[in-house]
The first five atom37 places (N, CA, C, CB, O) and aatype in JSON, in Angstrom:
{
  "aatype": [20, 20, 20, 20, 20, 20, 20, 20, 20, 20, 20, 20, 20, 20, 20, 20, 20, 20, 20, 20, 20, 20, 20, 20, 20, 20, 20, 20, 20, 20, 20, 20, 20, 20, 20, 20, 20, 20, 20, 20, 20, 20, 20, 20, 20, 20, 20, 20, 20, 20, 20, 20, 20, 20, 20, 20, 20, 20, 20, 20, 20, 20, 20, 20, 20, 20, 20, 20, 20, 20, 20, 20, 20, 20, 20, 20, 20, 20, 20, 20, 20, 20, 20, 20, 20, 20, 20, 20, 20, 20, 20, 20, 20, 20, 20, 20, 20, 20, 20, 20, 20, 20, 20, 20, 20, 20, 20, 20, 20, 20, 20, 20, 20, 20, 20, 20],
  "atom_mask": [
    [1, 1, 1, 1, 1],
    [1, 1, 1, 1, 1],
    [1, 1, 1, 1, 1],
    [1, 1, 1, 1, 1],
    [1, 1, 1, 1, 1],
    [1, 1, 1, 1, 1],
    [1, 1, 1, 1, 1],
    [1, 1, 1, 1, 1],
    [1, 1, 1, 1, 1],
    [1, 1, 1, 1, 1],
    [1, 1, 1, 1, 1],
    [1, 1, 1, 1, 1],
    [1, 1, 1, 1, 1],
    [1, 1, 1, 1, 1],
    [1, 1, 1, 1, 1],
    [1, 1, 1, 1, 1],
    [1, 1, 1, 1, 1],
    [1, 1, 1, 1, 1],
    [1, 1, 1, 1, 1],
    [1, 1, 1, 1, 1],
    [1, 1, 1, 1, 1],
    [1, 1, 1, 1, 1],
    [1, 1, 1, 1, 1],
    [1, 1, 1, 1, 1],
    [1, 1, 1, 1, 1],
    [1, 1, 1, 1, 1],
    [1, 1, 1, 1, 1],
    [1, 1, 1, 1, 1],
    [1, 1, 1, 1, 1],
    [1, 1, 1, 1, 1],
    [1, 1, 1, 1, 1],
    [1, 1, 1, 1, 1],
    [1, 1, 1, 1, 1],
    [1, 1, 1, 1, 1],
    [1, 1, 1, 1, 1],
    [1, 1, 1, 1, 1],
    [1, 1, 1, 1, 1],
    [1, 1, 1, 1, 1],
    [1, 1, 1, 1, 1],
    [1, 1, 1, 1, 1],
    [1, 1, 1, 1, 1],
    [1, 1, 1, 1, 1],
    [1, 1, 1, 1, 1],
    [1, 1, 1, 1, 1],
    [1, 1, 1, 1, 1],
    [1, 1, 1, 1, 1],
    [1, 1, 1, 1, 1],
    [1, 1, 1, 1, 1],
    [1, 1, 1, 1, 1],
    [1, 1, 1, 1, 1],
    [1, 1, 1, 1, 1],
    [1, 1, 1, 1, 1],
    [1, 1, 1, 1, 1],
    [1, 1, 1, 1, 1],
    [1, 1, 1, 1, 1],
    [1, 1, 1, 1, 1],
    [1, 1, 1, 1, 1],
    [1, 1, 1, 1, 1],
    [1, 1, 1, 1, 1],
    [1, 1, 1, 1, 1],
    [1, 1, 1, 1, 1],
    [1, 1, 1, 1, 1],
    [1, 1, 1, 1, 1],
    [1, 1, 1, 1, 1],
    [1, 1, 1, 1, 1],
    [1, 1, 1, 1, 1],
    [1, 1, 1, 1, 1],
    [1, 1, 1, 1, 1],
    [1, 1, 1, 1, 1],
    [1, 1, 1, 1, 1],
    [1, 1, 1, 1, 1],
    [1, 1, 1, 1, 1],
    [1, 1, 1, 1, 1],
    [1, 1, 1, 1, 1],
    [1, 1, 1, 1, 1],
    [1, 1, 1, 1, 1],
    [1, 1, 1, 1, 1],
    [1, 1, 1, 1, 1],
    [1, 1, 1, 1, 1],
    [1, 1, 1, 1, 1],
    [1, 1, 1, 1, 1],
    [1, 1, 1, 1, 1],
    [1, 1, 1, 1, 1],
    [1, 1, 1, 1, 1],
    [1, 1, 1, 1, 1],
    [1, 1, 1, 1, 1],
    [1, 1, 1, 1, 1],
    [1, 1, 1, 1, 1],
    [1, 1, 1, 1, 1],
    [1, 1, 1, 1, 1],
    [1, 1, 1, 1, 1],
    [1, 1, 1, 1, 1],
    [1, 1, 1, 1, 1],
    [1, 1, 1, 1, 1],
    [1, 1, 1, 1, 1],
    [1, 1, 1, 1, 1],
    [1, 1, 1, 1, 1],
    [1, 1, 1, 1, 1],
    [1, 1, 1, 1, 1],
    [1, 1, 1, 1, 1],
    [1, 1, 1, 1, 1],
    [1, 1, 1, 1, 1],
    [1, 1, 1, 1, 1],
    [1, 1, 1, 1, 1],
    [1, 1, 1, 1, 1],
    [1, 1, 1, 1, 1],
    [1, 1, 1, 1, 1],
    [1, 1, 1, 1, 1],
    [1, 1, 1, 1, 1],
    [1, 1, 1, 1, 1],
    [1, 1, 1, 1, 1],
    [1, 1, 1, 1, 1],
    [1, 1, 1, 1, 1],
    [1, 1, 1, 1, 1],
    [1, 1, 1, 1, 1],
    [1, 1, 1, 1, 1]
  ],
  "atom_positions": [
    [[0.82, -1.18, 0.0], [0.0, 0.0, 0.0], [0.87, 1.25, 0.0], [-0.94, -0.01, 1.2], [0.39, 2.22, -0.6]],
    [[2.17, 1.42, 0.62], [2.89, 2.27, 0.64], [3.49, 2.72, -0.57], [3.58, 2.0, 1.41], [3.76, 3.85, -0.99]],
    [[3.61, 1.74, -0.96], [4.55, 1.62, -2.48], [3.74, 2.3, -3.17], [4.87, 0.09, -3.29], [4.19, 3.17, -3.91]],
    [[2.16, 2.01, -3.1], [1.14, 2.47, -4.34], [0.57, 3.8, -3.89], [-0.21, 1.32, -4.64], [-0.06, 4.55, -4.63]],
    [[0.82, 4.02, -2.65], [0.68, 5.59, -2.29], [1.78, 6.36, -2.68], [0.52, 5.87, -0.81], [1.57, 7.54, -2.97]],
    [[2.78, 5.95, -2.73], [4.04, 6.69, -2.99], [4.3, 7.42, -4.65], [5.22, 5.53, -2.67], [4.76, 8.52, -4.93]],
    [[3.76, 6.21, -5.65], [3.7, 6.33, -6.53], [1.93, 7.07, -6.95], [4.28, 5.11, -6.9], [1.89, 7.61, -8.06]],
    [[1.04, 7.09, -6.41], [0.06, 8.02, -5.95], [0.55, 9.76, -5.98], [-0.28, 7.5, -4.41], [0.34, 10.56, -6.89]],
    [[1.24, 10.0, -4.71], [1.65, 10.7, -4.15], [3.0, 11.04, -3.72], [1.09, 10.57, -3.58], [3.39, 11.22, -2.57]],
    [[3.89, 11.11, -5.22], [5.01, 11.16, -5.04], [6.01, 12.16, -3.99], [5.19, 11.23, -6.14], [7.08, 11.81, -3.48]],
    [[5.38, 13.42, -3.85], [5.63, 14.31, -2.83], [5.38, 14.31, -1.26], [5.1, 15.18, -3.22], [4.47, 15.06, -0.91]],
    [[5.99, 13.64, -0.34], [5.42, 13.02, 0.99], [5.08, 14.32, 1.86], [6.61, 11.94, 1.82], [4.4, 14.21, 2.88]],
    [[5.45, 15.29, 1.52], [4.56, 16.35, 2.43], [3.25, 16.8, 1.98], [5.28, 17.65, 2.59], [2.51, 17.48, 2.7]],
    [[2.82, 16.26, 0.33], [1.57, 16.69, 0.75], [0.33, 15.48, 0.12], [1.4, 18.34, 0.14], [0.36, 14.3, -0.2]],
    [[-0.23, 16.05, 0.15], [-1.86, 14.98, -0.18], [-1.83, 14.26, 1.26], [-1.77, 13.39, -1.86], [-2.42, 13.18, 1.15]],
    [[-1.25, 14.5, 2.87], [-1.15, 13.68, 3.75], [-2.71, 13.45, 3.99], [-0.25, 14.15, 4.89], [-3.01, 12.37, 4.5]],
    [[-3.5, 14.13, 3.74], [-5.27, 14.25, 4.45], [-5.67, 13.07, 3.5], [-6.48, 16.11, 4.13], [-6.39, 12.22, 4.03]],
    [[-5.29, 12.83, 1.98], [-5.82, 11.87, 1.07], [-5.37, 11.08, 1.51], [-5.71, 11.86, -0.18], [-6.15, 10.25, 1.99]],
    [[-3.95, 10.82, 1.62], [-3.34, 9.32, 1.98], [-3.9, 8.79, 3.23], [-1.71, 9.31, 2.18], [-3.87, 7.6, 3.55]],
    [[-4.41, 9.73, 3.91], [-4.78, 9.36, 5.28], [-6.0, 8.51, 4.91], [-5.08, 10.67, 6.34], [-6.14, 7.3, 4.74]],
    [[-6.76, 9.44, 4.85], [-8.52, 8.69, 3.98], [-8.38, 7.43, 3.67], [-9.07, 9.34, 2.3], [-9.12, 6.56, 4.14]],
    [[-7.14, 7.11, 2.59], [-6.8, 6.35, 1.83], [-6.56, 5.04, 2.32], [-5.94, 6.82, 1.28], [-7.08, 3.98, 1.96]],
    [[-5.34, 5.34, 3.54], [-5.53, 4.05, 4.48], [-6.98, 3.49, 5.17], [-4.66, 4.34, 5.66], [-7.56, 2.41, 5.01]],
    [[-7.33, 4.74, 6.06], [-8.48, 4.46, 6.76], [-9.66, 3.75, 6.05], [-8.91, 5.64, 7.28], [-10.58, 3.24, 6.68]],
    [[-9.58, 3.76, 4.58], [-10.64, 3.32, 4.0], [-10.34, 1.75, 3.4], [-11.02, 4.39, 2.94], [-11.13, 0.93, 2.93]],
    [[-9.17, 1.68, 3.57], [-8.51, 0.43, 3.22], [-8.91, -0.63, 4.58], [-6.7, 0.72, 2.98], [-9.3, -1.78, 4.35]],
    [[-8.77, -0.15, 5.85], [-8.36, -0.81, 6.95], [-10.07, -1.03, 7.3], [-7.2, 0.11, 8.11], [-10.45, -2.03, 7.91]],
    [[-11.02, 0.02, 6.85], [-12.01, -0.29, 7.57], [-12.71, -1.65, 6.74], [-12.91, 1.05, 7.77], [-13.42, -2.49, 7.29]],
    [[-12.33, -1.64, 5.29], [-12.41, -2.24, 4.36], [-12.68, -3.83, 4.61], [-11.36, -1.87, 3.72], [-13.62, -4.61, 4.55]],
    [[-11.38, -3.84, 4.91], [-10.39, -4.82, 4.97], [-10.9, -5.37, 6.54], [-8.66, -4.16, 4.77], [-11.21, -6.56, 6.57]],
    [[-11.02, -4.61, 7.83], [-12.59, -4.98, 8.74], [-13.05, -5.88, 8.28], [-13.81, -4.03, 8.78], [-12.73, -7.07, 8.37]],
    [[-14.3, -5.11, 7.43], [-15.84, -5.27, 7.41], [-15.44, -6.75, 6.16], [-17.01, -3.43, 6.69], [-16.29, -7.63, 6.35]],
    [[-14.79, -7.02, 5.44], [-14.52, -8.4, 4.98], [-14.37, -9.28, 5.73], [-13.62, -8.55, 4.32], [-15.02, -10.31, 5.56]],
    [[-13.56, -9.17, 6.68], [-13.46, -10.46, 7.72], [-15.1, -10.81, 8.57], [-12.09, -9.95, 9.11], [-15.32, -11.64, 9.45]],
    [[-15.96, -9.93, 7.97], [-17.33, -10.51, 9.02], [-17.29, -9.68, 10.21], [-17.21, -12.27, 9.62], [-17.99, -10.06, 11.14]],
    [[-16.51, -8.49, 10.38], [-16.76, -7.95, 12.05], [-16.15, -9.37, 12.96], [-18.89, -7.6, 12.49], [-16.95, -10.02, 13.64]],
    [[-14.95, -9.69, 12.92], [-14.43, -10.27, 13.3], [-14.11, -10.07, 15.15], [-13.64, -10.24, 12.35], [-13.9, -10.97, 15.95]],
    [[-14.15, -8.65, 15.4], [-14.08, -8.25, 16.71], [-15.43, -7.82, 17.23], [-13.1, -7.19, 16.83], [-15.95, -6.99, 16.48]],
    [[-16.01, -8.07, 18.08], [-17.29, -7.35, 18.7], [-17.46, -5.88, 19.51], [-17.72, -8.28, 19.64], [-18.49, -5.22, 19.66]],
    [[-16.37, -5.65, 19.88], [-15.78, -4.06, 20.36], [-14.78, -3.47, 19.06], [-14.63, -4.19, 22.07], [-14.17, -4.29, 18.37]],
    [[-14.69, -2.3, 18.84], [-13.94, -1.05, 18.19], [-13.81, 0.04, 18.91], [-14.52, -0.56, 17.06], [-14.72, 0.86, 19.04]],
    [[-12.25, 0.19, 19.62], [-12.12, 1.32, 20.33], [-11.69, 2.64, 19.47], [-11.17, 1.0, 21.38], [-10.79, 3.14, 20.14]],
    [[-11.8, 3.1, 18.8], [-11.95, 4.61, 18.15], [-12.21, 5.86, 18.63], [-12.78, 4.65, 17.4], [-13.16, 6.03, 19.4]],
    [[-11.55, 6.72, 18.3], [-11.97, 8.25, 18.2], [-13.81, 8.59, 17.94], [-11.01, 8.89, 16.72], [-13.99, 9.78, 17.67]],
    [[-14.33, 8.26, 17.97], [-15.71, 8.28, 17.55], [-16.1, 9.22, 16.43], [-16.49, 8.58, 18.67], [-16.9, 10.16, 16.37]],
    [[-15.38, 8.72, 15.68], [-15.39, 9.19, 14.28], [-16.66, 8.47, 13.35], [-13.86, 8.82, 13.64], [-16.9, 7.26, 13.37]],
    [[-17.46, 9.57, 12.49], [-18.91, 8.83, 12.16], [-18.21, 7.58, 10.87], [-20.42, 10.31, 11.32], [-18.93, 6.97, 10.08]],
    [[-17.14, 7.48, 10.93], [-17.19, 5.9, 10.11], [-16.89, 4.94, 10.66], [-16.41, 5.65, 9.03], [-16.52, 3.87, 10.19]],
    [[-17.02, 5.25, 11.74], [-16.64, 3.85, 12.94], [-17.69, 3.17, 13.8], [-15.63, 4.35, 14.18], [-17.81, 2.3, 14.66]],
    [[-18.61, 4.28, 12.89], [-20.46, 3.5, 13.96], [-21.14, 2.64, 13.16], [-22.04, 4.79, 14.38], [-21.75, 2.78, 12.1]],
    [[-20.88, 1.58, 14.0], [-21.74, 0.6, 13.11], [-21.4, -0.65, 12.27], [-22.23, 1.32, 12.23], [-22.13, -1.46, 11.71]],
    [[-20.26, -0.57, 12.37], [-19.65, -1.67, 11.74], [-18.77, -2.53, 12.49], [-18.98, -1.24, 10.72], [-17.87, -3.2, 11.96]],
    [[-19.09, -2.51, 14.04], [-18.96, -3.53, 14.97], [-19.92, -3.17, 16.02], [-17.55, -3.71, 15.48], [-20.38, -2.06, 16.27]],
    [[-20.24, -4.71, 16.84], [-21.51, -4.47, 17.69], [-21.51, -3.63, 18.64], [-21.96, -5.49, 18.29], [-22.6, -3.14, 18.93]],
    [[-20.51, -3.26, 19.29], [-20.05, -2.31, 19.88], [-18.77, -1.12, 19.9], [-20.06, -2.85, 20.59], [-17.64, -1.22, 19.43]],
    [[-19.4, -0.04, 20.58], [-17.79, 1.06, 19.98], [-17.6, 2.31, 21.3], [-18.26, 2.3, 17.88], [-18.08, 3.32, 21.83]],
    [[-16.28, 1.09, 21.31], [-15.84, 2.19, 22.57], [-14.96, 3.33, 22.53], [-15.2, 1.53, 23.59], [-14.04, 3.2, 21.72]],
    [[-14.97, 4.41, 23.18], [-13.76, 5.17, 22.83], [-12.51, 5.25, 23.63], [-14.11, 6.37, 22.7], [-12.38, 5.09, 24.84]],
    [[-11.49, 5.56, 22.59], [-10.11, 5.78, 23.64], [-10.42, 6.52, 24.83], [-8.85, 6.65, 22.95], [-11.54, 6.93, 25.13]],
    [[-9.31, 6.67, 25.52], [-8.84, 7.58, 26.95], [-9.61, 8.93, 26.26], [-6.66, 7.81, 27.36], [-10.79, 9.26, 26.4]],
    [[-8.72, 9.51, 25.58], [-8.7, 10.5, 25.29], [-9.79, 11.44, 24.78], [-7.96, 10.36, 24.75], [-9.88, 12.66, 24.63]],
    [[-10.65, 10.33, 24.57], [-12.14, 10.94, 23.53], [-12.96, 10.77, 24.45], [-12.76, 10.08, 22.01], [-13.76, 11.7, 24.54]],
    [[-13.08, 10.04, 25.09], [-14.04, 9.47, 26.39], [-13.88, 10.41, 27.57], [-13.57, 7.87, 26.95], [-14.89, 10.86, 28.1]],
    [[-12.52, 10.75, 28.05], [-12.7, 11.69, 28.7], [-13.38, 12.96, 28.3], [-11.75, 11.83, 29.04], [-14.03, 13.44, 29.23]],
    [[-13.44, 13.97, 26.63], [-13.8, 14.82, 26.81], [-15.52, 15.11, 26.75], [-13.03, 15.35, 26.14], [-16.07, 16.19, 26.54]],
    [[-16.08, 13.9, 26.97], [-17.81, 13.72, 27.21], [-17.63, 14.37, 28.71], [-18.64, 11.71, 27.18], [-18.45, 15.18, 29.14]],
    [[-16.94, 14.11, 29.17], [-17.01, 14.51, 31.04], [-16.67, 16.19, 31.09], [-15.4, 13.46, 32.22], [-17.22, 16.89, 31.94]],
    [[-15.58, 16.83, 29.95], [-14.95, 17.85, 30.44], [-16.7, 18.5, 30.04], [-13.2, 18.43, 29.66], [-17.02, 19.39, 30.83]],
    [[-17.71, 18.2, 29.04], [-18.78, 18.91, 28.41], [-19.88, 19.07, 29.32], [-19.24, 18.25, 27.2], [-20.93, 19.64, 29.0]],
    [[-19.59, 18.46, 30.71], [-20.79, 18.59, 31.01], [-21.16, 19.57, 32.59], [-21.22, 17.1, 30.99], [-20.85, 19.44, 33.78]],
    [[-21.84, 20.41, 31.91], [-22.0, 21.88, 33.13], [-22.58, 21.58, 34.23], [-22.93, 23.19, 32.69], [-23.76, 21.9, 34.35]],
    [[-21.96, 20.95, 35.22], [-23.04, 20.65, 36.61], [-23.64, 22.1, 37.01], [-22.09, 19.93, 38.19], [-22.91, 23.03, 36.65]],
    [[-24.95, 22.5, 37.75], [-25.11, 23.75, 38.39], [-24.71, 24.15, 39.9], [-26.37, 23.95, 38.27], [-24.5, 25.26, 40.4]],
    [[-24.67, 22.75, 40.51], [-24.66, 22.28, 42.25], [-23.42, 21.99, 42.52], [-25.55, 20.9, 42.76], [-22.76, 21.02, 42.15]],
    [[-23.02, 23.2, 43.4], [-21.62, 22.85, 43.64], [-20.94, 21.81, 44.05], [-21.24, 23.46, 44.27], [-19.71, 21.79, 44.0]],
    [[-21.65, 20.83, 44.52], [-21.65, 19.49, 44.97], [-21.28, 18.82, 43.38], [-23.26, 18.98, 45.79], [-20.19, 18.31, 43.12]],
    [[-22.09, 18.9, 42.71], [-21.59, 18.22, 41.42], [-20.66, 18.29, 41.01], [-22.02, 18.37, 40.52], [-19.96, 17.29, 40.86]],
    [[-20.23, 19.61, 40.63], [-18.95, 20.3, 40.53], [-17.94, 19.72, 40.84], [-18.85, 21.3, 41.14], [-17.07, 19.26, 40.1]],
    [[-18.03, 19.72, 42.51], [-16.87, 18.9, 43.19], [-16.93, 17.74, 42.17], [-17.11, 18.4, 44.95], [-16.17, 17.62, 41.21]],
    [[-18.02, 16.84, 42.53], [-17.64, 15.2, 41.85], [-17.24, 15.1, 40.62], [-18.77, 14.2, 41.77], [-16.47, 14.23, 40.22]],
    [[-17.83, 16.13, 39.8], [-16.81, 15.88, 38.29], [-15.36, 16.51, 38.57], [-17.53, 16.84, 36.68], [-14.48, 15.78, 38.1]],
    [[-14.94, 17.48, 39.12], [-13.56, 17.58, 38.62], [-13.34, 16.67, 39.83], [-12.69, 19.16, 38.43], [-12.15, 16.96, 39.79]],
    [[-13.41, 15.8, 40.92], [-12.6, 14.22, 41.04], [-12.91, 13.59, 40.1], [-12.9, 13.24, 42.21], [-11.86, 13.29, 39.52]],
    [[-13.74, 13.21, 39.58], [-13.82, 12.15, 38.27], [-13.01, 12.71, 37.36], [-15.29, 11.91, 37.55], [-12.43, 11.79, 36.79]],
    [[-12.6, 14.01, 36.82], [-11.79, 14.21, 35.75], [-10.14, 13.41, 36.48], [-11.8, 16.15, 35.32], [-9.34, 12.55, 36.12]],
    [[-10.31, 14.26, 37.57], [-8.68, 14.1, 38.14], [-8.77, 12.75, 38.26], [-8.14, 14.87, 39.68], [-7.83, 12.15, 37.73]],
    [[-9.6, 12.08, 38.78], [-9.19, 10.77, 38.5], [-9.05, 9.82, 37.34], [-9.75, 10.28, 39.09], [-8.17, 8.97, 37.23]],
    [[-9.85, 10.01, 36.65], [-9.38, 9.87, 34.84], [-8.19, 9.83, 34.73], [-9.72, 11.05, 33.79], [-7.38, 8.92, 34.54]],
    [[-8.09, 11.24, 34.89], [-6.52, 11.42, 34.07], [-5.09, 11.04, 34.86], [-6.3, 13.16, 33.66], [-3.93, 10.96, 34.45]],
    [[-5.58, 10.88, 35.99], [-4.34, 10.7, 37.06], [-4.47, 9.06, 35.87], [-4.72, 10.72, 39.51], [-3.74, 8.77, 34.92]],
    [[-5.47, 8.41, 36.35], [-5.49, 7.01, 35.67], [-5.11, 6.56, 34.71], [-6.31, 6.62, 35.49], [-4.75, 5.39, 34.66]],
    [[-5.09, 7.34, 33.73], [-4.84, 7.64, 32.31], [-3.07, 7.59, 31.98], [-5.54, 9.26, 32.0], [-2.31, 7.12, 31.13]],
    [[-2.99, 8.48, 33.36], [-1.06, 9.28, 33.22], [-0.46, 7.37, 33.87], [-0.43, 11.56, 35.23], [0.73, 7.15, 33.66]],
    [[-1.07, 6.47, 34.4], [-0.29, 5.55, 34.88], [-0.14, 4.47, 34.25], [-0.57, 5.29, 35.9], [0.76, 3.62, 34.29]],
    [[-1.73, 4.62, 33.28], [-1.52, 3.85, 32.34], [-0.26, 3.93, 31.41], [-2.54, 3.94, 31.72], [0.53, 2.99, 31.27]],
    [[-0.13, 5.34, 30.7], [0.62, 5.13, 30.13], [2.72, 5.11, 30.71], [-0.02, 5.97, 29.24], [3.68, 4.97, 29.95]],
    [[2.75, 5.29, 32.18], [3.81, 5.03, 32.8], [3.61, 3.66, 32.43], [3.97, 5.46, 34.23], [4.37, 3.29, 31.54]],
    [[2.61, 2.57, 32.97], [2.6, 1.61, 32.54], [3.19, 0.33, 31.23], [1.87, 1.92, 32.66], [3.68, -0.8, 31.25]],
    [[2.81, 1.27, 30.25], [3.15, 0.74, 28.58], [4.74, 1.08, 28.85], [2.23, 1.85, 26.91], [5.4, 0.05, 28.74]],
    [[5.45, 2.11, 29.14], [7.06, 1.79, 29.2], [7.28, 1.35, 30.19], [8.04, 2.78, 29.07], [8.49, 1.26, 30.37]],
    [[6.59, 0.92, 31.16], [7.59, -0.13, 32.34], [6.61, -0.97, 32.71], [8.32, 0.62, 33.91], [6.25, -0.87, 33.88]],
    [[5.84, -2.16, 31.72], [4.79, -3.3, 32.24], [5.63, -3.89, 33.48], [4.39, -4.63, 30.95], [6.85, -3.7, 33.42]],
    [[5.17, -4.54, 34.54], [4.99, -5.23, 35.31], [3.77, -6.42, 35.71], [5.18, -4.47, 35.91], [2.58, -6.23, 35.46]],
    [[4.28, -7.63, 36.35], [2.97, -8.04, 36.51], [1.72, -7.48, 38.14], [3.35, -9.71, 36.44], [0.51, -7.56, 38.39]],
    [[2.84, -7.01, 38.76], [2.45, -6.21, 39.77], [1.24, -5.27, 39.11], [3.74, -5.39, 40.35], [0.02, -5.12, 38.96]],
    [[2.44, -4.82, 38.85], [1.4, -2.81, 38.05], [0.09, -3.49, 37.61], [2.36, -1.64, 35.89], [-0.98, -3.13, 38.1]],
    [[0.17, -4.58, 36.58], [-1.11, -5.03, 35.66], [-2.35, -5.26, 36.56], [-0.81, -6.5, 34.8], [-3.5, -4.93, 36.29]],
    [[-1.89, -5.89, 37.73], [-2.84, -6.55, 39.16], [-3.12, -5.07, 39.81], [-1.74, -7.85, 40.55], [-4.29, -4.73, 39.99]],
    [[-2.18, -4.3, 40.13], [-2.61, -2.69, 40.85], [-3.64, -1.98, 39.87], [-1.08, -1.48, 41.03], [-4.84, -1.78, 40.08]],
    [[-2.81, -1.59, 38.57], [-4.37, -1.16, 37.35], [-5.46, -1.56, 37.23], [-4.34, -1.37, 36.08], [-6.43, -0.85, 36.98]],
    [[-5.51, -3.43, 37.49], [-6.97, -3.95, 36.85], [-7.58, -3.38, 38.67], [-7.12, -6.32, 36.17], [-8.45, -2.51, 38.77]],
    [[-7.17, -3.81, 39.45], [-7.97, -3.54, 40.41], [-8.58, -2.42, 40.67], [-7.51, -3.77, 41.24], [-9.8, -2.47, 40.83]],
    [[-7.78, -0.92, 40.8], [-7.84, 0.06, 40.62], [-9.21, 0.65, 39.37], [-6.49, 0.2, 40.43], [-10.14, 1.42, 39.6]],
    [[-8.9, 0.04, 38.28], [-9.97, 0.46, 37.05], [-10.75, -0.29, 37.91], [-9.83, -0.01, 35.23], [-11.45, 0.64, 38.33]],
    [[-11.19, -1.3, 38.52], [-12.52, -1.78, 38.93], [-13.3, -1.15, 39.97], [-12.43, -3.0, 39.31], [-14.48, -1.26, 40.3]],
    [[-12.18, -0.33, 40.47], [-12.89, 0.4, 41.86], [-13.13, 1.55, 41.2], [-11.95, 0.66, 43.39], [-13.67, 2.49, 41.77]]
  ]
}
């Protein structure tokens, strides 16, 4: 595919938005042939990603900003979303300490942790 983008798009700084398309339309493609082979799709929640597995979850990153959108009036609420943000993201920041230093410890402290 590279090869045939290259020769596509001989100039690599630009058409990057087409080539992009280009993959993404290949990969979702290339999906939806295997039968929806996975039953979850974690994605950006991008509208070509609905629907073409039974379920669709979003990354860290997209999922958190449903929480930053939402205006409590009661200062009580208030409080509980920004702990739920901070805790998100504290969660978020260990995960990814996590991915450069796995442990089987850490894996047992995370899963437990995400369950509480």
């Amino acid at each position: 595919m590279d090869a045939l983008l290259s020769r596509l798009f001989p100039d690599p700084g630009k058409q990057k938005t087409n080539r992009h398309r280009i993959l993404e339309a290949c990969a979702l493609t290339a999906f939806c042939r295997q039968g929806r082979p996975f039953p979850i799709l974690i994605s950006d929640d991008a509208p070509q990603f609905k629907g073409i597995t039974e379920h669709l979850a979003l990354c860290w990153v997209h999922e958190g900003r449903h929480y930053k959108k939402l205006p409590p009036f009661m200062g009580n609420n208030r409080t509980q979303l920004a702990t739920v943000l901070s805790d998100f993201w504290d969660y978020y920041h260990c995960l990814l300490n996590y991915k450069e230093t796995p442990s089987p410890a850490e894996a047992a402290r995370l899963s437990d942790q995400f369950d509480t």
